[in-house]
mmCIF file of the N, C-alpha and C atoms, coordinates in Angstrom:
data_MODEL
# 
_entry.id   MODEL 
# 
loop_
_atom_site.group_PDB 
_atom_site.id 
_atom_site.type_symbol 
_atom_site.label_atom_id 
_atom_site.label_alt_id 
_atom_site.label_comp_id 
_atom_site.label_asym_id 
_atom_site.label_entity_id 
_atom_site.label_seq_id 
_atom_site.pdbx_PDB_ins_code 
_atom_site.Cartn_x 
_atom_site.Cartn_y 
_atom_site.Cartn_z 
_atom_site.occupancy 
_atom_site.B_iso_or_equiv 
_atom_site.pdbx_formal_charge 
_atom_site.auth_seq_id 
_atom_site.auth_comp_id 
_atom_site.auth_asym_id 
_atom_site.auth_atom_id 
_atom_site.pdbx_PDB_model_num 
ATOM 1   N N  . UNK A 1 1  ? 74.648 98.485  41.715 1.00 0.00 ? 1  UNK A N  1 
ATOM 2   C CA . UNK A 1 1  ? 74.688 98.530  43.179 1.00 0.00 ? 1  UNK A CA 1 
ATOM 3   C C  . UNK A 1 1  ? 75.531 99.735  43.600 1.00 0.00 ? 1  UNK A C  1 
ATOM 4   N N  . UNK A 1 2  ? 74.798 100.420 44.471 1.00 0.00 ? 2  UNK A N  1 
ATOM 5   C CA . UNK A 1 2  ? 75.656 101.731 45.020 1.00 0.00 ? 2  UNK A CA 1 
ATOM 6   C C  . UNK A 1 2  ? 76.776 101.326 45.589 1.00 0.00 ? 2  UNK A C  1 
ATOM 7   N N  . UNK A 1 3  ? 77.924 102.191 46.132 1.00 0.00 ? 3  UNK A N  1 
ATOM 8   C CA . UNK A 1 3  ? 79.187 102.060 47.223 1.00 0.00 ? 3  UNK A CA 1 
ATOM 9   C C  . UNK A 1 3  ? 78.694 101.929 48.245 1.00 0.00 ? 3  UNK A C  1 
ATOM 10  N N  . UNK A 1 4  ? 77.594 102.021 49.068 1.00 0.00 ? 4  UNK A N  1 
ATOM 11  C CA . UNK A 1 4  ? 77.042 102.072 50.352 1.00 0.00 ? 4  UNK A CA 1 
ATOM 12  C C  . UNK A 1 4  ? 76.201 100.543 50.725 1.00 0.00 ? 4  UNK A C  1 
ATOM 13  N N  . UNK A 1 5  ? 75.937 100.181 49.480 1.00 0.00 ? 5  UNK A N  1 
ATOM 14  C CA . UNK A 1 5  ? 75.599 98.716  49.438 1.00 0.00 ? 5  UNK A CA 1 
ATOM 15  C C  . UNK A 1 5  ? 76.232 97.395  49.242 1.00 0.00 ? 5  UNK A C  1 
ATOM 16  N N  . UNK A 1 6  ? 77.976 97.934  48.727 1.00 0.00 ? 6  UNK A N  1 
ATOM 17  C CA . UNK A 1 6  ? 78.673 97.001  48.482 1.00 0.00 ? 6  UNK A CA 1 
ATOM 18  C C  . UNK A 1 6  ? 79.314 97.162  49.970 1.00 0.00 ? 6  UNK A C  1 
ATOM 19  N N  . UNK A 1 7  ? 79.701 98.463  50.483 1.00 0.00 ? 7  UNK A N  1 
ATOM 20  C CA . UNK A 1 7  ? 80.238 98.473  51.776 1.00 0.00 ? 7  UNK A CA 1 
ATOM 21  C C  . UNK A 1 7  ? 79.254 97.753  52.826 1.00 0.00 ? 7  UNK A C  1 
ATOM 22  N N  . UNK A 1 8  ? 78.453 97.688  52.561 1.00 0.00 ? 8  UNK A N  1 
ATOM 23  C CA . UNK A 1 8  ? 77.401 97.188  53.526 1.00 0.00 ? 8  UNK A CA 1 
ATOM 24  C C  . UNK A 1 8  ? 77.186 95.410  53.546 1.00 0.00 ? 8  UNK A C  1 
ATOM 25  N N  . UNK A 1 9  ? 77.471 95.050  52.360 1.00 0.00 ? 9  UNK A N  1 
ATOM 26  C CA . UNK A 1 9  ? 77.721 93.515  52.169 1.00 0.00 ? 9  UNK A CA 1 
ATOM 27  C C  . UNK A 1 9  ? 78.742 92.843  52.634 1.00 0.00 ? 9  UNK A C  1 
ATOM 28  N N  . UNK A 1 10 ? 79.659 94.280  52.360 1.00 0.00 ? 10 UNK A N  1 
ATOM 29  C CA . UNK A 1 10 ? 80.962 93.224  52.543 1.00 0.00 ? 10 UNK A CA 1 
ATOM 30  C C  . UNK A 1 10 ? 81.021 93.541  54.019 1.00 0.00 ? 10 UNK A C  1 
ATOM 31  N N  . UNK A 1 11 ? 80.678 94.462  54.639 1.00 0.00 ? 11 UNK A N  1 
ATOM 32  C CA . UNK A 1 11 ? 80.800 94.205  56.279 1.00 0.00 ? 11 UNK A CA 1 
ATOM 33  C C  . UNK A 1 11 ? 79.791 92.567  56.287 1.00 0.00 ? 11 UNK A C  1 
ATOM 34  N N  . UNK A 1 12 ? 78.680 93.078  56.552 1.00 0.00 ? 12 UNK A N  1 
ATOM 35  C CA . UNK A 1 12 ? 77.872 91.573  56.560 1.00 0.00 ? 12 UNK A CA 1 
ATOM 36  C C  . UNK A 1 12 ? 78.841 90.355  56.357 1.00 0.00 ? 12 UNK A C  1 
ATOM 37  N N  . UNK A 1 13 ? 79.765 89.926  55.046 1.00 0.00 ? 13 UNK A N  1 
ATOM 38  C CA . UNK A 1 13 ? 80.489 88.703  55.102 1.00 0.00 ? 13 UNK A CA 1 
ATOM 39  C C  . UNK A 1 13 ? 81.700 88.841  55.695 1.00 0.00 ? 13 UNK A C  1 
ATOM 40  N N  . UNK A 1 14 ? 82.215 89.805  56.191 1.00 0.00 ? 14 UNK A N  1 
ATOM 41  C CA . UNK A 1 14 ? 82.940 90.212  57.383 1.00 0.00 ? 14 UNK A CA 1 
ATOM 42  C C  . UNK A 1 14 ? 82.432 89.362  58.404 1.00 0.00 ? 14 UNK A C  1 
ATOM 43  N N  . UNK A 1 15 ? 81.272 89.800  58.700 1.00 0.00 ? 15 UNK A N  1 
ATOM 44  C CA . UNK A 1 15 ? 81.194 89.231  60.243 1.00 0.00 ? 15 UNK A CA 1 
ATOM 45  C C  . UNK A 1 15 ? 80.801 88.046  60.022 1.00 0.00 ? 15 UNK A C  1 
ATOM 46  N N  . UNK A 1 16 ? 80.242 87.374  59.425 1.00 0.00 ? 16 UNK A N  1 
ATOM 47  C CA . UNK A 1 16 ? 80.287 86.000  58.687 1.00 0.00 ? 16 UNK A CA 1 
ATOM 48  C C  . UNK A 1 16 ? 81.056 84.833  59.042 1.00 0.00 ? 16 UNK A C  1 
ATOM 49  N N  . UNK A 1 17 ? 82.295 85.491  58.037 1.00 0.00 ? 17 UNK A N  1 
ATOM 50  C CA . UNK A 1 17 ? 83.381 85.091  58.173 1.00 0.00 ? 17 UNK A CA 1 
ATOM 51  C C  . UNK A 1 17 ? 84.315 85.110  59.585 1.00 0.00 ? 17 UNK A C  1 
ATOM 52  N N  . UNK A 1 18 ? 84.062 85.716  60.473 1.00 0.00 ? 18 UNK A N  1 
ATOM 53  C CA . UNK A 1 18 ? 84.160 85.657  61.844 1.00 0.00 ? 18 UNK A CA 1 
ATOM 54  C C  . UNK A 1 18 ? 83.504 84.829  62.640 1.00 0.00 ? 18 UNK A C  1 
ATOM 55  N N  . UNK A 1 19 ? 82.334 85.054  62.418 1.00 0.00 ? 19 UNK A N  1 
ATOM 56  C CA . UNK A 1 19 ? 81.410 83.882  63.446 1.00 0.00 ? 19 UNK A CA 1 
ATOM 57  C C  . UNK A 1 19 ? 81.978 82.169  62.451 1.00 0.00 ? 19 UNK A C  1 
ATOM 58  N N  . UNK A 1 20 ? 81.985 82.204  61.301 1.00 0.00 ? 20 UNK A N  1 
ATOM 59  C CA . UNK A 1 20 ? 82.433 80.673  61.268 1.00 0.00 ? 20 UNK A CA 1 
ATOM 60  C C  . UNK A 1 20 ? 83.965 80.240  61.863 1.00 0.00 ? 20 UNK A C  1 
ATOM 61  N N  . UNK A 1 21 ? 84.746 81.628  61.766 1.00 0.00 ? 21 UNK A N  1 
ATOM 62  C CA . UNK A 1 21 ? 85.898 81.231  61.762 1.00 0.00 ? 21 UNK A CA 1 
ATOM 63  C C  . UNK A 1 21 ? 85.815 81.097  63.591 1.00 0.00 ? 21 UNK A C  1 
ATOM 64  N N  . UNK A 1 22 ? 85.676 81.352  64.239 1.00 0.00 ? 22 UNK A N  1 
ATOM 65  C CA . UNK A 1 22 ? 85.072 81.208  65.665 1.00 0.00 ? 22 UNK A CA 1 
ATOM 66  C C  . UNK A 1 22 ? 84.238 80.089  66.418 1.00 0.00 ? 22 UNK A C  1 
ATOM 67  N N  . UNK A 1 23 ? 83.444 79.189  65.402 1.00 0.00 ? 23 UNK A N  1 
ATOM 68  C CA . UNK A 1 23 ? 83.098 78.198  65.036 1.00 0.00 ? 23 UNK A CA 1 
ATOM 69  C C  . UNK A 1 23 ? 84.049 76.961  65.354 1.00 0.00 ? 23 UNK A C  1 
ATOM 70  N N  . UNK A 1 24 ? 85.081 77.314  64.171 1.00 0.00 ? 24 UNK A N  1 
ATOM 71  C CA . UNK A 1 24 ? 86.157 76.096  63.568 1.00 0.00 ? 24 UNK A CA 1 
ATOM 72  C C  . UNK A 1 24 ? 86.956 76.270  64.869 1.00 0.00 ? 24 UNK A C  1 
ATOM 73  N N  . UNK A 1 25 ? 86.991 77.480  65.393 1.00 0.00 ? 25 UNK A N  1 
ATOM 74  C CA . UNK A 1 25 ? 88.056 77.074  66.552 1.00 0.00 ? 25 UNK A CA 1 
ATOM 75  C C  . UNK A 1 25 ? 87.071 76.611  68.371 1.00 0.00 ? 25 UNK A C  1 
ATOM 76  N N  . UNK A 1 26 ? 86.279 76.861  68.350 1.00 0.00 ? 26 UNK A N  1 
ATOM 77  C CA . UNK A 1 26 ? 85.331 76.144  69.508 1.00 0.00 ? 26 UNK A CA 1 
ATOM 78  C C  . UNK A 1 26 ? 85.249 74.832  68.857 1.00 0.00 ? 26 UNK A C  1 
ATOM 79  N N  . UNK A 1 27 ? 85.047 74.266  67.739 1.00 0.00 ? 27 UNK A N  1 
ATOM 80  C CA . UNK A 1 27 ? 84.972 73.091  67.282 1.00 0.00 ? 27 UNK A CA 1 
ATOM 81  C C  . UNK A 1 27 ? 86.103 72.357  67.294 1.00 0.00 ? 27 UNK A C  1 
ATOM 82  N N  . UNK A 1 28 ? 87.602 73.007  67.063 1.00 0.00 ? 28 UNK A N  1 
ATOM 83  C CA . UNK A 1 28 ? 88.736 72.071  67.129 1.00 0.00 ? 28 UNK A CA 1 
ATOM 84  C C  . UNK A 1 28 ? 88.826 71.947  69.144 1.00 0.00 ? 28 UNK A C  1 
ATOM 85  N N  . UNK A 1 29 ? 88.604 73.346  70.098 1.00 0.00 ? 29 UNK A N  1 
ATOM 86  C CA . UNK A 1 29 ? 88.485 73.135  71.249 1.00 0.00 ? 29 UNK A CA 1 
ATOM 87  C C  . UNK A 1 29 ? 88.151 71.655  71.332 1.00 0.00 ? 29 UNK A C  1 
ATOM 88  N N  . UNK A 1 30 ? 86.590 71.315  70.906 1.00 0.00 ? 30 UNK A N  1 
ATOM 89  C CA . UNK A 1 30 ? 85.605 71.057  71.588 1.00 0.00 ? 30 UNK A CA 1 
ATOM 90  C C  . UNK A 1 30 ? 86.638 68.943  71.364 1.00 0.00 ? 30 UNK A C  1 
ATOM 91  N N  . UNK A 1 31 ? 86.844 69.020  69.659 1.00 0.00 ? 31 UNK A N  1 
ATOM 92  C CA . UNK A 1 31 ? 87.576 67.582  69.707 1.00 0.00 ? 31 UNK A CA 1 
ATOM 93  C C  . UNK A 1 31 ? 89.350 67.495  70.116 1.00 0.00 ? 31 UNK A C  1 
ATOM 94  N N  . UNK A 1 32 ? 89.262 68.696  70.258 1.00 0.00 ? 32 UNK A N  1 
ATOM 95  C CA . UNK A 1 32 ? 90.692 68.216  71.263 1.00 0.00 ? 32 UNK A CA 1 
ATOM 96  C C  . UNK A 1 32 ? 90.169 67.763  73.001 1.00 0.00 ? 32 UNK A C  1 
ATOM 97  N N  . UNK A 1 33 ? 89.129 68.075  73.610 1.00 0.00 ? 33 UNK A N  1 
ATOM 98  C CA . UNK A 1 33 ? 88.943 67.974  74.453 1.00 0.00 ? 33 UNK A CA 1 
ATOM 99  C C  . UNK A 1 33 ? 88.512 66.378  74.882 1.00 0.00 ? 33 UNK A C  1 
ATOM 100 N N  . UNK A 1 34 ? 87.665 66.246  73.856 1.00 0.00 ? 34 UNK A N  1 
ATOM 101 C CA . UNK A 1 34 ? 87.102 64.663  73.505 1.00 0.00 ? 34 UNK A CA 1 
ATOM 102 C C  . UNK A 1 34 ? 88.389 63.742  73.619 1.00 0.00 ? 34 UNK A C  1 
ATOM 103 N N  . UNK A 1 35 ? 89.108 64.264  72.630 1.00 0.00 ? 35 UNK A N  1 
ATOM 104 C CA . UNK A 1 35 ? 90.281 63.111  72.363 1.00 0.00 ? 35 UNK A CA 1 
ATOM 105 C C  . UNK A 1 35 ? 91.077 63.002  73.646 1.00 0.00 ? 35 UNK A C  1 
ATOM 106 N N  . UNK A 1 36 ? 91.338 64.256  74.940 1.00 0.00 ? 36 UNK A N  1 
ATOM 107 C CA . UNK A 1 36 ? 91.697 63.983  76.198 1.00 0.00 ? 36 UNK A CA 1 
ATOM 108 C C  . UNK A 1 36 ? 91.233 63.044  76.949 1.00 0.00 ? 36 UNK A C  1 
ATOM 109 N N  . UNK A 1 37 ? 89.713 63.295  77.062 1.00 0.00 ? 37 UNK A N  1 
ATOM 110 C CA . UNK A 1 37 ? 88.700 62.584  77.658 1.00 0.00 ? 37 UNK A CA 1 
ATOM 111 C C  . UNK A 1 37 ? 88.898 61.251  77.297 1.00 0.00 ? 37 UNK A C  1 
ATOM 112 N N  . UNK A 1 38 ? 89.243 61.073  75.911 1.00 0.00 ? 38 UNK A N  1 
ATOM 113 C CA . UNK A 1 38 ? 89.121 59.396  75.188 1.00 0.00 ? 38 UNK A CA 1 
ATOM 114 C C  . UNK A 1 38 ? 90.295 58.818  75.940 1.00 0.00 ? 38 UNK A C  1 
ATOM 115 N N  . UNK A 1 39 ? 91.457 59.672  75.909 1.00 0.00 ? 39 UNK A N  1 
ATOM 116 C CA . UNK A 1 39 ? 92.928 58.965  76.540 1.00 0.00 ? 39 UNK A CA 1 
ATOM 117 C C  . UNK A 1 39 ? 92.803 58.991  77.639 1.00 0.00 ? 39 UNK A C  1 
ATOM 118 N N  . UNK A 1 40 ? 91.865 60.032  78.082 1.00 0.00 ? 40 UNK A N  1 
ATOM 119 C CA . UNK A 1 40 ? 92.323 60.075  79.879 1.00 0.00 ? 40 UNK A CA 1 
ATOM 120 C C  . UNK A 1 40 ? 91.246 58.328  80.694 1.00 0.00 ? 40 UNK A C  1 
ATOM 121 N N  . UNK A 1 41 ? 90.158 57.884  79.643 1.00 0.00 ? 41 UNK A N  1 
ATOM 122 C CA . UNK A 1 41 ? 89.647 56.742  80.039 1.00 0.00 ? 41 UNK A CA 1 
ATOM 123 C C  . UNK A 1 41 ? 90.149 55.693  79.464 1.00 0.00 ? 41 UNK A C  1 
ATOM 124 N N  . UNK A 1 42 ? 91.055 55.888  78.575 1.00 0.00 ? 42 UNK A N  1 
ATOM 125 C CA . UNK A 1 42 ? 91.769 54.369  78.168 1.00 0.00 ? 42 UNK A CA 1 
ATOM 126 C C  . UNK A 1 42 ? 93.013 53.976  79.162 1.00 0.00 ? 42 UNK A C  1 
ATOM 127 N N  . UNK A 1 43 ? 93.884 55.355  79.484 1.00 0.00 ? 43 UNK A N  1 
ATOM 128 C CA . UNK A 1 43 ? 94.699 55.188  80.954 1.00 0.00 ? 43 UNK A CA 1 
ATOM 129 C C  . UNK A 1 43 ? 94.079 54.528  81.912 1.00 0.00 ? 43 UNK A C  1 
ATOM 130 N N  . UNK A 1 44 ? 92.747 54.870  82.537 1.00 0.00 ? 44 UNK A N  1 
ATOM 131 C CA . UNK A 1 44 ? 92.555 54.513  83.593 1.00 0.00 ? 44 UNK A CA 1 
ATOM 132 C C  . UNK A 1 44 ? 92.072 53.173  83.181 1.00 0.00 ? 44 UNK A C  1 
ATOM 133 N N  . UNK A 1 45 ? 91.690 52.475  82.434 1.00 0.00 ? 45 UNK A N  1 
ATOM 134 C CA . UNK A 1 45 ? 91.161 51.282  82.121 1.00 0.00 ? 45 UNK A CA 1 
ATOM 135 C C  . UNK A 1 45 ? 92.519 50.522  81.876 1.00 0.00 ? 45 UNK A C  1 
ATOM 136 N N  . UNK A 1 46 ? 93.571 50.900  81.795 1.00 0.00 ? 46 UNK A N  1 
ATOM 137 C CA . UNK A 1 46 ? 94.417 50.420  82.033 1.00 0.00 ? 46 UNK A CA 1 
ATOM 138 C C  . UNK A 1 46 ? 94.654 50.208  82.827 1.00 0.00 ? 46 UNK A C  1 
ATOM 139 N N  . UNK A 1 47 ? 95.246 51.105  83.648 1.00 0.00 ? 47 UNK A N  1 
ATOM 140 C CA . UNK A 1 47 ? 95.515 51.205  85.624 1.00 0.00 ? 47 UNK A CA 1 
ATOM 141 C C  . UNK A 1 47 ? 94.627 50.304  86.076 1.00 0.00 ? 47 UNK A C  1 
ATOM 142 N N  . UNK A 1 48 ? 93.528 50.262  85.694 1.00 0.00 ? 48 UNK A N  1 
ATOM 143 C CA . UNK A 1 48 ? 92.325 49.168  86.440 1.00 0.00 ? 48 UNK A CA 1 
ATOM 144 C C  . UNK A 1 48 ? 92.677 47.897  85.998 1.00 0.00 ? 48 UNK A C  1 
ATOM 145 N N  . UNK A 1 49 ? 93.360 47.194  85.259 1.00 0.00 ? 49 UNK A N  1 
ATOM 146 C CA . UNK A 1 49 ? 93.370 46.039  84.859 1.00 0.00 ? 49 UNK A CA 1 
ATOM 147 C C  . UNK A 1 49 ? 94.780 46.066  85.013 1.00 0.00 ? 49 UNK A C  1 
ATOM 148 N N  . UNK A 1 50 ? 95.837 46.540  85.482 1.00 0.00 ? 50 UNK A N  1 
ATOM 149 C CA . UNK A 1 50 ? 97.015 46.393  85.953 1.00 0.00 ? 50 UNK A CA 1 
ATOM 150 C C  . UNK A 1 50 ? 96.928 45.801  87.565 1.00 0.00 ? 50 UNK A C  1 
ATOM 151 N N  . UNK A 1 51 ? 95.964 45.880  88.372 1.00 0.00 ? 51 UNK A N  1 
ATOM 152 C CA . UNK A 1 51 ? 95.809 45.302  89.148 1.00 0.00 ? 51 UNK A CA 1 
ATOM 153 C C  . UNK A 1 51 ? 94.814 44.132  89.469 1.00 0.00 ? 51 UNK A C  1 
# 
């Protein structure tokens, strides 16, 4: 394999490795957001049955 083809791969798993790693963090976003959502309706189901 030439130098122009290994440089060329390893960009390719460069950006790869970016889009997953970009991934993992919209994905931890996405269940931190859930787990708000989960507490923010167990509060109020509380509050609702406090009265």
């Amino acid at each position: 394999m030439s130098r122009k083809e290994t440089q060329h791969l390893l960009a390719a798993l460069e950006d790869n490795i970016a889009l997953v790693t970009g991934m993992k963090e919209r994905i931890t976003v996405l269940s931190d957001m859930k787990t708000t959502m989960i507490y923010a309706q167990k509060n109020s189901d509380l509050r609702l049955h406090e009265y």
